[in-house]
VOPAGU-2260 file (C-alpha; in pm, 1 decimal, decimal comma):
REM VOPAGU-2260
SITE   aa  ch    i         X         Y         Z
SITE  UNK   A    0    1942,7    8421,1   -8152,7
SITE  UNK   A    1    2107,0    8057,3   -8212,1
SITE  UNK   A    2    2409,4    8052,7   -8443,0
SITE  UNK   A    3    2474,5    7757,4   -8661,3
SITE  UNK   A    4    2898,5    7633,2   -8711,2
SITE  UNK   A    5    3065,1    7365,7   -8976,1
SITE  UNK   A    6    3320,0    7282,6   -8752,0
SITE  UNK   A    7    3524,8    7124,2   -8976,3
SITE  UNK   A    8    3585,4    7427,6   -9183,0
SITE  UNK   A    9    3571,5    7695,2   -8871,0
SITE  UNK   A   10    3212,8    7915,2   -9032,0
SITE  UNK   A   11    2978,6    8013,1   -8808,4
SITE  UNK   A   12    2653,2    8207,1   -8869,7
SITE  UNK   A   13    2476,2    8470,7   -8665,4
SITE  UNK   A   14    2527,7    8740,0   -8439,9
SITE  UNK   A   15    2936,0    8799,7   -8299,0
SITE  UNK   A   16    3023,5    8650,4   -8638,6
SITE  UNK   A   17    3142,5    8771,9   -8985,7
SITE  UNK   A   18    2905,4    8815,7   -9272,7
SITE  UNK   A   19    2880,9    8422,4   -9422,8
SITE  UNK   A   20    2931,6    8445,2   -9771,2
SITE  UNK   A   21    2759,9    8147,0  -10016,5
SITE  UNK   A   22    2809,0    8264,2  -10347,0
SITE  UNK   A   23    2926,6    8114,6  -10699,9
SITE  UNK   A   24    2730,3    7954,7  -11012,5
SITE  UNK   A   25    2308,8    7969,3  -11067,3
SITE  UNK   A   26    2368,8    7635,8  -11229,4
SITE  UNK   A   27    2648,1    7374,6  -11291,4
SITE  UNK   A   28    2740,6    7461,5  -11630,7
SITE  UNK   A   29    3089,5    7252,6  -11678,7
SITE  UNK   A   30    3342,1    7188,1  -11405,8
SITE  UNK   A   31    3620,3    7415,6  -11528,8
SITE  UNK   A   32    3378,0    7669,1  -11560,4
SITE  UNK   A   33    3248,7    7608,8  -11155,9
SITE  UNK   A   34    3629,0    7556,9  -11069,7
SITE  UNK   A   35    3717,2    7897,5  -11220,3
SITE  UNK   A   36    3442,8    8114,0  -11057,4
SITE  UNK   A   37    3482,0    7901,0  -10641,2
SITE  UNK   A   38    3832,5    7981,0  -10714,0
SITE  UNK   A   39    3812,9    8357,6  -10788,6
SITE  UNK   A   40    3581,3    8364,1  -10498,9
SITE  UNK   A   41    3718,5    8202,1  -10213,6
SITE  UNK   A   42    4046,3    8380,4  -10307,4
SITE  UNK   A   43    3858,0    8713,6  -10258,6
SITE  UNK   A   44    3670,4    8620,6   -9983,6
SITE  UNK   A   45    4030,1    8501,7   -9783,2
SITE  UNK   A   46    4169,9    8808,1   -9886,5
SITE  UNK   A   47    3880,0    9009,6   -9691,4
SITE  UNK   A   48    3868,8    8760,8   -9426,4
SITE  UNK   A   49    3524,6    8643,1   -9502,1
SITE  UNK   A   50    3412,4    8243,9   -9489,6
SITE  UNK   A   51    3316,1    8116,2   -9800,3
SITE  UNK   A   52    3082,2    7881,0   -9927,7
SITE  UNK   A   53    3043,6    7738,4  -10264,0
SITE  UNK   A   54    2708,0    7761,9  -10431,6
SITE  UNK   A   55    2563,4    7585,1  -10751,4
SITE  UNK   A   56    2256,0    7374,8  -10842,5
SITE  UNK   A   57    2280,9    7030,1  -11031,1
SITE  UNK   A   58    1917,2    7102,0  -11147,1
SITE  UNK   A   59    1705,9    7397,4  -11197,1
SITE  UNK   A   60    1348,0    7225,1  -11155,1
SITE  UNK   A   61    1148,7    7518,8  -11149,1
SITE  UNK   A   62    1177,3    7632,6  -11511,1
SITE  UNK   A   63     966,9    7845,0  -11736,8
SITE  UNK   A   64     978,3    7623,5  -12012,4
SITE  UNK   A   65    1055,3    7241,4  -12055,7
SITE  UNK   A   66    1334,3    7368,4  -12316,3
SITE  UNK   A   67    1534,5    7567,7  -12041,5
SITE  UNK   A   68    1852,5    7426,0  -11929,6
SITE  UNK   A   69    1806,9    7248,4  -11590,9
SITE  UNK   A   70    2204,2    7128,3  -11536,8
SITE  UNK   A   71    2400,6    6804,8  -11554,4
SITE  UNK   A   72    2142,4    6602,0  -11305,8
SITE  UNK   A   73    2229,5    6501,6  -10992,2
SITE  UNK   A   74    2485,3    6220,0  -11042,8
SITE  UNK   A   75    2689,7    6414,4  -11247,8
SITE  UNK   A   76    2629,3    6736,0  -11047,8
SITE  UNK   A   77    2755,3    6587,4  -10753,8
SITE  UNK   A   78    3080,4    6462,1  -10903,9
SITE  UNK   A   79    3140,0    6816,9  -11025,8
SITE  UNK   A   80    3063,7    6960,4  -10668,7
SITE  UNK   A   81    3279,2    6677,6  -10497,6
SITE  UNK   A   82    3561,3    6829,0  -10719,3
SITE  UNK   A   83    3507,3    7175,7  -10663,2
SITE  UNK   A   84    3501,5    7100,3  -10255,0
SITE  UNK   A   85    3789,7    6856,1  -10278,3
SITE  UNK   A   86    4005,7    7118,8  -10504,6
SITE  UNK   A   87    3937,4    7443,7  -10369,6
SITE  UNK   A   88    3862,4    7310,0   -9954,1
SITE  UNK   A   89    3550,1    7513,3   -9936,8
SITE  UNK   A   90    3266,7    7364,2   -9831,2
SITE  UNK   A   91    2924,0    7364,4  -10058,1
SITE  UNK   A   92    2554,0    7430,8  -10034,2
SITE  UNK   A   93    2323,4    7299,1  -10314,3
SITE  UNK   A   94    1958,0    7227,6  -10303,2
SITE  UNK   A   95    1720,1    6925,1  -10373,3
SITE  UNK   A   96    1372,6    6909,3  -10536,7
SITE  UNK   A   97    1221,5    6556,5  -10413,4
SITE  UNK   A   98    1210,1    6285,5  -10165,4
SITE  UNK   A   99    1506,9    6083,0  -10199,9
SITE  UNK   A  100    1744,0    6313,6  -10268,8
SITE  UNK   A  101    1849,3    6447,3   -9917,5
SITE  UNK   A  102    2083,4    6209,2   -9799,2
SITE  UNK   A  103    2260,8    6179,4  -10138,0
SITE  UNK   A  104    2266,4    6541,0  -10156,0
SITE  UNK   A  105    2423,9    6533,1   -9780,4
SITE  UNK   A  106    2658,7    6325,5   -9872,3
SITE  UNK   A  107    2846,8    6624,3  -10089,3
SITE  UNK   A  108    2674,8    6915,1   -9969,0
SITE  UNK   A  109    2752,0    7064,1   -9594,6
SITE  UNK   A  110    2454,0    7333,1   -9631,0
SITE  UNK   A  111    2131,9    7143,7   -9843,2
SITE  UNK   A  112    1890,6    7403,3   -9966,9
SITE  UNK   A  113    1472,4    7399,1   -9984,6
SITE  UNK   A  114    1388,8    7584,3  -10298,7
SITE  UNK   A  115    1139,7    7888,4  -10218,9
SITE  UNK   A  116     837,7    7695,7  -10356,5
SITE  UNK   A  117     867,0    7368,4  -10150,8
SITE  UNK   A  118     911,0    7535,6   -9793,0
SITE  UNK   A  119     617,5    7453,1   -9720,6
SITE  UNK   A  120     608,9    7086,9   -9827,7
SITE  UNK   A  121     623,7    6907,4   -9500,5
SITE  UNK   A  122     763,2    6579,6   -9602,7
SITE  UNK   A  123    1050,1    6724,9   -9803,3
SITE  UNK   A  124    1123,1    6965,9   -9532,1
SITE  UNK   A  125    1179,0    6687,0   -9250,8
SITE  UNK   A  126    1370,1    6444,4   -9513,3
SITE  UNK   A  127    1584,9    6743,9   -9524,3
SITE  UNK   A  128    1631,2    6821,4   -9166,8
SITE  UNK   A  129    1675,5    6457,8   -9092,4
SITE  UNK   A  130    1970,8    6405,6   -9336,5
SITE  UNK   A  131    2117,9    6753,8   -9245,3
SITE  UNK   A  132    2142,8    6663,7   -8842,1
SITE  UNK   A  133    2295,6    6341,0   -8928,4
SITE  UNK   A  134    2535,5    6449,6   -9146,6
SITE  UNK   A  135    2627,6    6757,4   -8952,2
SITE  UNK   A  136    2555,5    7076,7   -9173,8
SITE  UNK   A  137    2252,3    7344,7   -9200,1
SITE  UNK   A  138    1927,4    7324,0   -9341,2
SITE  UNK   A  139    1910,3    7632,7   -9564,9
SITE  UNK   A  140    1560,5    7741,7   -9594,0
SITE  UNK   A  141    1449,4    8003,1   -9900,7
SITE  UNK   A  142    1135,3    8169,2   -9783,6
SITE  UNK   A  143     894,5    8143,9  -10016,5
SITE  UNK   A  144     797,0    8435,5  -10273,9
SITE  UNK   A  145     425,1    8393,7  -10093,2
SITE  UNK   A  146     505,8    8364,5   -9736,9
SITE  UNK   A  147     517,1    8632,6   -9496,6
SITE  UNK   A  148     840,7    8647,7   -9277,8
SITE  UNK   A  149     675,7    8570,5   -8925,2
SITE  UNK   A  150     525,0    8265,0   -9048,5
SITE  UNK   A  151     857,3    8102,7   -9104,0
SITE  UNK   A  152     800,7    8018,5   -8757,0
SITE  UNK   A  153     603,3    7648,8   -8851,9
SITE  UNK   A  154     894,3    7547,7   -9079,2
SITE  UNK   A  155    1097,1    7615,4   -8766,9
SITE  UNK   A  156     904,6    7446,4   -8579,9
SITE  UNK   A  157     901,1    7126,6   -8821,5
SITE  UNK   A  158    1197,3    7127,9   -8836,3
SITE  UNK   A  159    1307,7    7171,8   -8405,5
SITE  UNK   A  160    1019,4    6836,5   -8364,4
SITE  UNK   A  161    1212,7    6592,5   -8597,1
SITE  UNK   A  162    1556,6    6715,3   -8515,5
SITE  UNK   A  163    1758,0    6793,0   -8145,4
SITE  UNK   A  164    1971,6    7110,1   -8238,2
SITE  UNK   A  165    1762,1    7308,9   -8483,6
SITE  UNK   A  166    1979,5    7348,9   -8805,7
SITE  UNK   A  167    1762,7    7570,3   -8988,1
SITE  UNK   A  168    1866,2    7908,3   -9153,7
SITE  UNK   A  169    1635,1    8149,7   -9332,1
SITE  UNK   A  170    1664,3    8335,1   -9644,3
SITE  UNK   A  171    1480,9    8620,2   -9774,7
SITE  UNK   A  172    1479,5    8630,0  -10155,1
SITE  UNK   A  173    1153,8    8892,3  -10196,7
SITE  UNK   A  174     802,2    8836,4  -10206,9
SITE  UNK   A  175     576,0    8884,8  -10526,5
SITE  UNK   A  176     454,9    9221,0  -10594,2
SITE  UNK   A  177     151,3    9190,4  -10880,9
SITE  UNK   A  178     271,5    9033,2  -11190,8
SITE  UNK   A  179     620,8    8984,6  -11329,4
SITE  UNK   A  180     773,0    9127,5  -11029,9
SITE  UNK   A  181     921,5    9090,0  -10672,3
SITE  UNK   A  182    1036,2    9303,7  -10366,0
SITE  UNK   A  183    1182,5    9291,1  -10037,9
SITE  UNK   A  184    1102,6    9419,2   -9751,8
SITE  UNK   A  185    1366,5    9454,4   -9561,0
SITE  UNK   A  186    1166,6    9479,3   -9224,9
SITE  UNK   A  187    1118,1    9102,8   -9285,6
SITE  UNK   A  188    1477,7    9013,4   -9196,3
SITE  UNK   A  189    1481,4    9100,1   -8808,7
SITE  UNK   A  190    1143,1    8983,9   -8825,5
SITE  UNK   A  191    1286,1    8614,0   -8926,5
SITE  UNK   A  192    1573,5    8703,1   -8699,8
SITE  UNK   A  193    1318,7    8725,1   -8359,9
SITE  UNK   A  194    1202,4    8337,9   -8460,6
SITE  UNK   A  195    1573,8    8251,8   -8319,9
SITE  UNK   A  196    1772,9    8115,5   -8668,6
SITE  UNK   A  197    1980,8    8326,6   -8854,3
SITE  UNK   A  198    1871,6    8453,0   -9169,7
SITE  UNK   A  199    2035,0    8552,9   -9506,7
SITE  UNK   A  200    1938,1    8761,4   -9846,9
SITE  UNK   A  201    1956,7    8588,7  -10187,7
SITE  UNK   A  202    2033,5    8910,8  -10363,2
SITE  UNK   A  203    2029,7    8742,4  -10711,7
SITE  UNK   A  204    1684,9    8583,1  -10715,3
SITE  UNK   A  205    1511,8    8884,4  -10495,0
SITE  UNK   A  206    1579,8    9149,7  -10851,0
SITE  UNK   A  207    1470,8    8870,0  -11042,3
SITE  UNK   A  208    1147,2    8921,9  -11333,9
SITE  UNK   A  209     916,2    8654,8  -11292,9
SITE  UNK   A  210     822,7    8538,7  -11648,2
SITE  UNK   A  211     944,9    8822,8  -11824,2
SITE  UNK   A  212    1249,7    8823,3  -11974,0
SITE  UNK   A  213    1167,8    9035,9  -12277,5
SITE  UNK   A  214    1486,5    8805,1  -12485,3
SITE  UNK   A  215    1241,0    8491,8  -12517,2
SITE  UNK   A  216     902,7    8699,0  -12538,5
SITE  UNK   A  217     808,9    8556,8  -12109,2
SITE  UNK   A  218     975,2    8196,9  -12180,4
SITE  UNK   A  219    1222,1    8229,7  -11929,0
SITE  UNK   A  220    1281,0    8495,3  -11584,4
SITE  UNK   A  221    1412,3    8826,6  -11639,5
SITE  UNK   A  222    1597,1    9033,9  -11400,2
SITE  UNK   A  223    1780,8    9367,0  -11281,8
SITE  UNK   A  224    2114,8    9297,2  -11210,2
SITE  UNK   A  225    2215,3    9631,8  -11112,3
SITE  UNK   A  226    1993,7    9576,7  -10844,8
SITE  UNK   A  227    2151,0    9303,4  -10659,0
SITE  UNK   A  228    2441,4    9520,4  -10516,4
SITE  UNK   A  229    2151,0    9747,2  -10347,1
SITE  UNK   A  230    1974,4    9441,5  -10216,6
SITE  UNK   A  231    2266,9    9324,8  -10036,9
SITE  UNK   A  232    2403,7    9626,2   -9928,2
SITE  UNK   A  233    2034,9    9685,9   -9763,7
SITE  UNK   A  234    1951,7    9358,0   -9679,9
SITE  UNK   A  235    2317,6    9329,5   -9463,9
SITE  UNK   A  236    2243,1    9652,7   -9235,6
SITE  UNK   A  237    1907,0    9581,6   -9227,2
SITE  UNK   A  238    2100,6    9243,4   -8977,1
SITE  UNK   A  239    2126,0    8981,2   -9226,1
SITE  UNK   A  240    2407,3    8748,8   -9126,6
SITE  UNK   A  241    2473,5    8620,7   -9471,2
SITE  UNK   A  242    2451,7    8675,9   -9844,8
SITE  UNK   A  243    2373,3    8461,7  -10134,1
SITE  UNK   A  244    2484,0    8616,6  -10462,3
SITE  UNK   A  245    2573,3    8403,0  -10798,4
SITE  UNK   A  246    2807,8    8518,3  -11043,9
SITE  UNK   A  247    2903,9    8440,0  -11397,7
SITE  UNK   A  248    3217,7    8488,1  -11614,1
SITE  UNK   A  249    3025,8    8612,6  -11915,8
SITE  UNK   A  250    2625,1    8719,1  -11734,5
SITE  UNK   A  251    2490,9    8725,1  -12118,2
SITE  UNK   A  252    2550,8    8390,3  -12208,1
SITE  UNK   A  253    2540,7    8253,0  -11907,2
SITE  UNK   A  254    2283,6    7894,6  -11962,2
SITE  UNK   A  255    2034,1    8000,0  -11706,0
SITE  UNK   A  256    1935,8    8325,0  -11490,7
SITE  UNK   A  257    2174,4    8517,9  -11660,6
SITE  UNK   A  258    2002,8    8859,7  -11594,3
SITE  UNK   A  259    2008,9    8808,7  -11232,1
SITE  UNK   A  260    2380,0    8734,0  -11164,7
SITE  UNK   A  261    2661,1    8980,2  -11158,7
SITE  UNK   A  262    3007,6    8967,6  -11308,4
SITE  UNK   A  263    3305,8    8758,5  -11164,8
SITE  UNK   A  264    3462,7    9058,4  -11137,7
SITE  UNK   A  265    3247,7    9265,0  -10942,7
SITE  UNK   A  266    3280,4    9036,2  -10634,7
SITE  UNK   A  267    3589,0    9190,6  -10479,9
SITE  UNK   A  268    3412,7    9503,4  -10455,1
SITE  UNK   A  269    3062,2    9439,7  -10395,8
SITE  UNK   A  270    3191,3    9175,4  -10088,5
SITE  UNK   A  271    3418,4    9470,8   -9967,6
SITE  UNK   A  272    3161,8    9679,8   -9915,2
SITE  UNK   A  273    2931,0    9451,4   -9752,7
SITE  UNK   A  274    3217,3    9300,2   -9493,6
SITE  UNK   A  275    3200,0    9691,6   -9443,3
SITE  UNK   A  276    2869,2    9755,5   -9353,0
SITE  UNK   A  277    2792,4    9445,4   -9174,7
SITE  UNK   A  278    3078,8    9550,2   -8936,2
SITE  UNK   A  279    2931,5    9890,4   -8916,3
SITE  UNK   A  280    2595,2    9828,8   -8794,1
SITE  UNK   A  281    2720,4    9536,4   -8542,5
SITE  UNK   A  282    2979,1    9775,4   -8394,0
């Protein structure tokens, strides 16, 4: 299996490496607010010895309703991301939602993201893989809800014709099961492992509700957040190589996704625990 490195900060992904941890807001909700939770964050993830990436979106596109909060935009979500990177030294994955927005995005972001639902959108895919190899970062790839693991393989493969070192990583973030409702399979992640790219679990979005958060009567996406600590702990001995988790100073009022995300304060011992099992089953 390939492993993917930012050189400039010393992370590498895949197998003879630590568990890669990308983790922080859903959404950009102010900048003291995203400089308080990379903070807490990176300073428990040096304390384990575990690299750290900074994770937030400058808009939430896919919404349930046109009322939902989306975030600041991308102009003034990738001022507040510059800050966070320039402040803390971590680097930062974010994603983008149309053509156009890749090499901008690139410009802040070391790791750009494809949303679950536009995997398979070819011309967004390359734009992205095209501004990732020339700026020098990965192409993080969210497999979508309706896409079975082995056929990752042709976004793989779009992605190894218009680029010469394949920068793609998967992620596994559950697959719809009937209405209202996802699962994982955790068999899927050494099956996206045997394509050759290293894979991780988006814990937060894989106990997520689908339409049914019960507060705005199916407005918005409910969740079970004490089900994200059992996703990653099964999803990391199961071989992922990293985990995507979000996190929230107050989960209740926090402007989008709330449901999903965990407590600031639950990192230090959810990450412990994972460090701890991914060294386990690679030992």
């Amino acid at each position: 299996m390939s492993t993917l490195s930012l050189e400039k900060y010393g992370i590498s992904i895949g197998e003879g490496h630590p568990l890669v941890v990308m983790a922080g807001l859903n959404v950009l909700e102010n900048e003291e607010l995203a400089m308080t939770v990379g903070a807490h964050l990176k300073a428990v993830c040096e304390k384990l010895g575990l690299p750290y990436i900074f994770k937030a979106s400058w808009d939430k596109a896919n919404r349930s309703s046109i009322t939902s909060y989306r975030g600041p935009g991308l102009q003034d979500g990738l001022e507040i991301l510059s800050k966070v990177k320039a402040d803390l030294g971590t680097p930062v994955v974010t994603d983008y939602h149309e053509m156009g927005q890749a090499e901008t995005v690139c410009e802040v972001a070391e790791v750009l993201q494809v949303p679950a639902f536009l995997c398979r959108q070819t011309d967004l895919v390359v734009e992205g893989a095209q501004a990732v190899e020339a700026a020098g970062g990965w192409l993080h790839v969210k497999k979508a809800q309706f896409l079975a693991p082995w056929d990752c393989k042709n976004i793989i493969t779009k992605v190894g014709e218009v680029t010469k070192n394949n920068p793609t990583l998967l992620c596994e973030r559950g697959a719809s099961f009937g209405y209202n409702n996802l699962v994982v399979d955790m068999l899927g992640i050494p099956a996206m492992k045997a394509l050759g790219v290293p894979v991780t679990i988006d814990a937060t979005h894989a106990v997520q509700l689908p339409g049914a958060d019960p507060r705005t009567a199916g407005g918005s996406t409910g969740g079970r957040r004490e089900g994200v600590p059992i996703i990653a702990k099964s999803a990391v001995a199961a071989g992922a190589d990293g985990v995507f988790l979000e996190f929230h100073t107050d989960p209740d009022k926090a402007l989008c996704d709330g449901p999903s995300c965990l407590p600031l304060d639950a990192a230090e011992g959810l990450l412990s625990q994972l460090k701890a099992i991914h060294e386990l089953v690679r030992s």
